[in-house]
N, C-alpha and C positions, 0 to 999 in steps of 0.2 A: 366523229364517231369513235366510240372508245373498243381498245383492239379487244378480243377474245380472251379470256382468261384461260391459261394453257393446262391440263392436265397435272394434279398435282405428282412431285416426282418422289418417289419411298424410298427414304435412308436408309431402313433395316434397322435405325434405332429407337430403343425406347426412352431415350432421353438426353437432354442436351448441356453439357457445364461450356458456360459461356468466358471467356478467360479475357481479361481485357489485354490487348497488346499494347497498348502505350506504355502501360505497367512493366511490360515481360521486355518493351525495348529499354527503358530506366534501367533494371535491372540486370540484364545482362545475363541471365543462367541463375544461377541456384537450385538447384533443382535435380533429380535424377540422383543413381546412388553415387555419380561422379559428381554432383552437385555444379554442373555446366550446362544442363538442359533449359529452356526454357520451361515453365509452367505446361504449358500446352503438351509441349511435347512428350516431355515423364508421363503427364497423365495418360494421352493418348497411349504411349508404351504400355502404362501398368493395365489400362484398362484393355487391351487388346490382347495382352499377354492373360487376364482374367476370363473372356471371353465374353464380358459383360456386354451389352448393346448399346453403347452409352458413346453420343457421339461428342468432341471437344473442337469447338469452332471460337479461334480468333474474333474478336468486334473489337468495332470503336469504344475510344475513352470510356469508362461506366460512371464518369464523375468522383471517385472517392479520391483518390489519387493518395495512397499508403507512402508512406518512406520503409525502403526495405523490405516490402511485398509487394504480390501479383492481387487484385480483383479478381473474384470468381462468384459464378451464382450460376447453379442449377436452375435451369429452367423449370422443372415443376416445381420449384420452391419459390415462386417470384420476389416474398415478402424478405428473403434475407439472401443478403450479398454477404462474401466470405472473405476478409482478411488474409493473405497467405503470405509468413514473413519469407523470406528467402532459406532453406535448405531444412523447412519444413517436413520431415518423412511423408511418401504416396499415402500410406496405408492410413497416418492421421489426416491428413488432405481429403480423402474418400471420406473417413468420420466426421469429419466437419461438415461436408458437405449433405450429410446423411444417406450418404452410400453403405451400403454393406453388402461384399462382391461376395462374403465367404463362400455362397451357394452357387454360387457362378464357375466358370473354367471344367 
């Protein structure tokens, strides 16, 4: 008998950049205005610091496997995954991605 499917649980966000970690452990940091942050984490910083709803979740491999950059792909964007070389600036990261937080914060 298959179990119950449980209550779905609400992030508060409206959307999700997916950031591969195998990439962001290759790597080592780049990132941040220290350029020692993971991917993930700058993001998460600026966007938090933005006030934007936009949530950044760690996953498995995404398959591209870059020299010198992090994989990333917004989730409402399924059709394109985003090259990000290493010390990349947020704000063109966010544009790549088709972010624009200006209205946000």
């Amino acid at each position: 008998m298959a179990k119950d499917v449980k209550k779905p649980l609400r992030t508060g966000w409206d959307d999700v950049i997916l950031v591969c970690a195998k990439c962001e452990r290759k790597l080592k940091g780049g990132f941040g205005p220290s350029g020692k942050k993971d991917l993930s984490k700058a993001l998460s910083r600026a966007l938090d610091d933005s006030g934007a709803r936009i949530g950044v979740v760690e996953t498995l491999c995404l398959d591209v496997c870059p020299r010198g950059g992090v994989t990333a792909i917004l989730a409402s964007r399924p059709g394109q995954f985003s090259v990000i070389p290493a010390e990349t600036p947020i704000d063109d990261i966010l544009a790549d991605l088709g972010l624009d937080l200006s209205h946000t914060g």
